[in-house]
C-alpha positions in Angstrom: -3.7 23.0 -42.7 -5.7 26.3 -42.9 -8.2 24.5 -40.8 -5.9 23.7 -38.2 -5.0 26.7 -38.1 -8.2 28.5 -37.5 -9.3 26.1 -34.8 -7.8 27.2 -31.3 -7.7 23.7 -30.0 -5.7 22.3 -32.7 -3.4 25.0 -32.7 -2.7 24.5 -29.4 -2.2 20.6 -30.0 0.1 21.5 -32.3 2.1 24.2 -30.2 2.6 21.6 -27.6 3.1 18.5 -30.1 6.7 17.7 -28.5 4.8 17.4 -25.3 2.3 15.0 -26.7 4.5 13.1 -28.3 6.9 12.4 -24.8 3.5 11.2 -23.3 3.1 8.9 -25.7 5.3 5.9 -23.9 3.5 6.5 -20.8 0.1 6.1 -22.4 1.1 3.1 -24.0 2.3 1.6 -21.7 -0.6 1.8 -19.1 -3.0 0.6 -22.4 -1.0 -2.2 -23.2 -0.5 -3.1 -19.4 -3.1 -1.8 -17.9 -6.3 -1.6 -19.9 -6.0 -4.2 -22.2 -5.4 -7.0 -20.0 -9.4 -5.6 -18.6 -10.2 -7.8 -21.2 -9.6 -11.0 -19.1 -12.4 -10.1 -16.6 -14.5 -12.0 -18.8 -12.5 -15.2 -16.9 -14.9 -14.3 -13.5 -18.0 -14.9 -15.5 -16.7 -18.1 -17.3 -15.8 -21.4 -16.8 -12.1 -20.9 -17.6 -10.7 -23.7 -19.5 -6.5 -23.1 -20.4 -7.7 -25.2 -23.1 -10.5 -23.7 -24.6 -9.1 -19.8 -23.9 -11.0 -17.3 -22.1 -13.8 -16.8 -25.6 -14.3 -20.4 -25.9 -14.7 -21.0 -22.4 -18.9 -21.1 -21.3 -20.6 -18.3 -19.1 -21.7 -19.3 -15.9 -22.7 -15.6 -15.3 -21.9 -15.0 -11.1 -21.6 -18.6 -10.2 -18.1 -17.3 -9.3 -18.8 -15.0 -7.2 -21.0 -17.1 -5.5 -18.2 -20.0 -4.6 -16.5 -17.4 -3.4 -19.0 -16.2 -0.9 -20.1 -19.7 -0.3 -16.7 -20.9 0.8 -16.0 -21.2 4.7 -12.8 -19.6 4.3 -13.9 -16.2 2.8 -14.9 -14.7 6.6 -11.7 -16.0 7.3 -9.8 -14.2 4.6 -11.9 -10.9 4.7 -11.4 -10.3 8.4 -7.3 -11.1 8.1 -7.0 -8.3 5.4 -9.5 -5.8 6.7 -7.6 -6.4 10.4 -3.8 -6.4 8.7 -5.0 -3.3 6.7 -6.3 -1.2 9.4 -3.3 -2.3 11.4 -0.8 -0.8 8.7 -3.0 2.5 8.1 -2.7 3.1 11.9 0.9 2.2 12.8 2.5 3.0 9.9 1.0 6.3 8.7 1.9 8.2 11.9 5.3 7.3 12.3 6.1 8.6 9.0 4.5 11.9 9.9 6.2 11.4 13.4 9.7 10.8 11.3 9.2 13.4 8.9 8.3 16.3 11.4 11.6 14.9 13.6 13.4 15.1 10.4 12.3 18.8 9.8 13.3 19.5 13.0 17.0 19.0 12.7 19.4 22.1 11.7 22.8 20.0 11.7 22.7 18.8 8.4 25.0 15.7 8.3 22.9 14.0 11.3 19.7 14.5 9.4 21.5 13.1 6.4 22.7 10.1 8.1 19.3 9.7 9.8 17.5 10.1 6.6 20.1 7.3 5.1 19.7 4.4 7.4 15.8 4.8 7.8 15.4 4.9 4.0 18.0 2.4 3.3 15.9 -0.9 4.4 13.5 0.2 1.9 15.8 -1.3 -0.9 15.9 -4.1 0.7 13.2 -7.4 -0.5 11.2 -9.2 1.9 13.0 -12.2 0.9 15.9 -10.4 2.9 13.7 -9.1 5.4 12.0 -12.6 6.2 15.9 -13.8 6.2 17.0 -11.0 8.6 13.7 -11.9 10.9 14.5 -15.6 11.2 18.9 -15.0 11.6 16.9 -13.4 15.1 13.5 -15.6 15.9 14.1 -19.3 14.6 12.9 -21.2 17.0 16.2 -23.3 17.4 18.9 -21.2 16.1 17.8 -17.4 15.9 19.7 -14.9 18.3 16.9 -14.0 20.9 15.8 -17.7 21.0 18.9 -19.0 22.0 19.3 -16.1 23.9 16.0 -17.2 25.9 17.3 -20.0 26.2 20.7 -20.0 27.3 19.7 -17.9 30.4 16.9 -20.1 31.3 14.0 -18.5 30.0 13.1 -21.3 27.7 12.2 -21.6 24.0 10.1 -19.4 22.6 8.7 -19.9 18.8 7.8 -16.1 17.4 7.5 -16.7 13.7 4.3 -19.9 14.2 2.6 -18.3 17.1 -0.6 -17.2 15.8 -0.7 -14.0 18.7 2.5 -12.8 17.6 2.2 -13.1 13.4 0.5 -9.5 13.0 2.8 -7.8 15.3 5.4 -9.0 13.4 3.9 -8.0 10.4 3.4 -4.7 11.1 6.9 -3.9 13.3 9.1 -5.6 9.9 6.8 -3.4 7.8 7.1 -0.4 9.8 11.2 -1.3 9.7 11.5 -1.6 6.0 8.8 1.0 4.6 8.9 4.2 7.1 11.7 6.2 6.0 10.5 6.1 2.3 7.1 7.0 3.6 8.8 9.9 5.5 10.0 11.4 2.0 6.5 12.1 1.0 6.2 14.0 4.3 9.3 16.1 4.1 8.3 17.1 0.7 5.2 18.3 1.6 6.6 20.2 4.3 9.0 21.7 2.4 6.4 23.4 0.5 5.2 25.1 3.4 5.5 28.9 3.0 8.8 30.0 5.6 6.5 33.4 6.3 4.0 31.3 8.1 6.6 30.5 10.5 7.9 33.9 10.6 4.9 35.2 11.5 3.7 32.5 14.1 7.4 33.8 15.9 6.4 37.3 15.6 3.3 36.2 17.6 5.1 34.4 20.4 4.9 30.6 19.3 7.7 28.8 20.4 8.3 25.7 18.1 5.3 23.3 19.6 2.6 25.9 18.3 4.5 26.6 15.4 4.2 22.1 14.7 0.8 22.8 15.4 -1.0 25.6 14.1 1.6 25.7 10.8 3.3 22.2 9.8 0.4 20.0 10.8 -1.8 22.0 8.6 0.5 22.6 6.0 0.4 18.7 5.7 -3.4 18.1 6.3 -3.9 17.9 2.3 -0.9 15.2 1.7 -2.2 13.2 4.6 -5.9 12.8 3.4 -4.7 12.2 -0.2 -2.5 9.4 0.9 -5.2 8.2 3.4 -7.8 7.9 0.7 -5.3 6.1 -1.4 -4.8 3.7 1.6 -8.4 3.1 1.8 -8.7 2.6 -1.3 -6.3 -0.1 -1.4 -7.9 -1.9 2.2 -8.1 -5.1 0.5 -4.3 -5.5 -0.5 -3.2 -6.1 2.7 0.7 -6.9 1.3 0.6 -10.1 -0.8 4.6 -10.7 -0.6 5.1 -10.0 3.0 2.4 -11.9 4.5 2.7 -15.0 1.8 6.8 -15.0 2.8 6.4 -14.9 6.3 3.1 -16.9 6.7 2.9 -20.8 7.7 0.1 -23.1 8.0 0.1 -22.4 11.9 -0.9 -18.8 10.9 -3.1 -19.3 8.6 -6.1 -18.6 11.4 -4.9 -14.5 11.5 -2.7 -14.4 9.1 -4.4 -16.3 5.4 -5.7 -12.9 3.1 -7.4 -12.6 0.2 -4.1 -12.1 -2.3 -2.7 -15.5 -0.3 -6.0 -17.5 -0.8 -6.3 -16.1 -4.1 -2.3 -17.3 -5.4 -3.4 -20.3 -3.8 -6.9 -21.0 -5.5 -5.6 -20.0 -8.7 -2.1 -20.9 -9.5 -1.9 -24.1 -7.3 -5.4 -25.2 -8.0 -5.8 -23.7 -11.6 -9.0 -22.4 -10.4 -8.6 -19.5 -12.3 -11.9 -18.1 -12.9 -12.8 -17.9 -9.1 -9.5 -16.0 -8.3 -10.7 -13.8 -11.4 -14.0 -13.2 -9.6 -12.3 -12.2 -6.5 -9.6 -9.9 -8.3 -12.8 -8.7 -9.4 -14.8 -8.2 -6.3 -12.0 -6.4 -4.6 -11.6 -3.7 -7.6 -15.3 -3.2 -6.4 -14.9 -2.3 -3.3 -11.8 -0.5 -3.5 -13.2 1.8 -6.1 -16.1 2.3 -3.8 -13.7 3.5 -0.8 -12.1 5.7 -3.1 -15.0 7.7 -4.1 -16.7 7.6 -0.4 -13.6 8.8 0.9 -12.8 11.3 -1.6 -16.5 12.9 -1.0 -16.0 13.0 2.9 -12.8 14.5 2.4 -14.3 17.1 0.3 -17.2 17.5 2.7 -15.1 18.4 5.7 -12.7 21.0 3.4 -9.9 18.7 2.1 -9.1 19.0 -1.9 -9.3 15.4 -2.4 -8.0 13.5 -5.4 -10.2 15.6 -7.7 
């Protein structure tokens, strides 16, 4: 005890054991959940047989990874996801920040309150609901616009299996379901934002344009590269539920991704150790986005994650 006690570090662990102890949930729960499961990477380099278990299955060492690249649909798959991904960093980052800054802008407080509740609230809604809500409006036979279309003349149109139309659709339901929960981040940060900033920018004559642009913007700039790199980071999840919910086989030229051809290759086809490998594969790169980006950001004067 006397040893403790001598040792600053110690005694500090100790002065702050109640905190410690309140992590200690947290920290289990990512081991258990998180790291342990690591364990069955070993699947990517293995024959997998449910049989045998992922020790007594044989190494094959990268013969995986090279079905994977071999396939004819993996060119396919990549340029879906890197397309859908860009497409969702693009379109839906800005209208949050568009959203948030219109949000800040409001004085009367029960319209931003009401605003704020009907953006947000489709975020509680599941794509199951989402998918439903899209085809109530674009079955070909019975949805609203179609027989719309068609009652005036126009004739049939058929939204959700046209290949031209599946990414829009993708995107505008995503943008409909996730952009006011991506404006909360937004408002947050720009809450932050010291109020004498804006004081002074109206001592020096800018009216409420300058003062978005030479005060809010930048107020933001550090929220909007950490949430960009995160984004990056994450290029190759290009939104497993939504695009395997509202997908066909019509689609399947722009629409298949990786996380679809994966739950495909390895729960309907119990080819488990190539859907391993490519779990694998797109940790990769991911984790090699995330540090590229994180040094640019640096580089040009962001903070960065770290």
């Amino acid at each position: 005890m006397n040893a403790i006690r001598l040792n600053p570090k110690w005694r500090s662990v100790f002065r702050f054991r109640w905190f410690y102890l309140m992590m200690l949930p947290g920290i289990a729960y990512y081991v258990l959940f998180h790291y342990v499961p690591m364990g069955g990477l070993a699947i990517a380099f293995k024959s997998y047989n449910l049989m045998k278990g992922i020790w007594g299955s044989p190494w094959v060492g990268f013969d995986n990874f090279k079905v994977l690249f071999d396939t004819p649909d993996f060119p396919i798959i990549m340029r879906n996801t890197i397309i859908i991904s860009l497409y969702r960093i693009l379109f839906n980052m800005l209208p949050d920040i568009m959203l948030a800054l219109a949000l800040n802008e409001i004085r009367v407080r029960w319209f931003k309150k009401i605003v704020q509740t009907v953006t947000y609230g489709p975020y509680f809604l599941s794509w199951i609901i989402v998918f439903g809500l899209t085809f109530a409006f674009l079955a070909p036979n019975s949805g609203l616009v179609s027989t719309w279309f068609r009652d005036n003349g126009l004739g049939s149109i058929d939204l959700l299996t046209n290949k031209d139309f599946f990414r829009p659709l993708i995107i505008l339901t995503d943008l409909w379901k996730n952009t006011g929960f991506g404006a909360i981040i937004y408002l947050a940060a720009l809450a932050s934002i010291n109020p004498e900033l804006y004081e002074a920018a109206v001592v020096d004559g800018a009216g409420r344009w300058r003062q978005m642009w030479h005060v809010t913007l930048p107020g933001i700039r550090d929220v909007v590269v950490l949430l960009l790199i995160l984004r990056l980071g994450s290029i190759l999840d290009a939104g497993f539920e939504q695009i395997y919910i509202f997908e066909n086989a019509r689609v399947y030229e722009v629409g298949d991704i990786i996380d679809t051809w994966v739950f495909r290759r390895g729960i309907e086809q119990l080819d488990f150790s190539v859907a391993a490998a490519t779990g694998f594969f797109k940790s990769i790169i991911g984790f090699t986005l995330v540090i590229t980006a994180n040094k640019i950001a640096k580089k040009f004067g962001g903070s960065g994650i770290w």
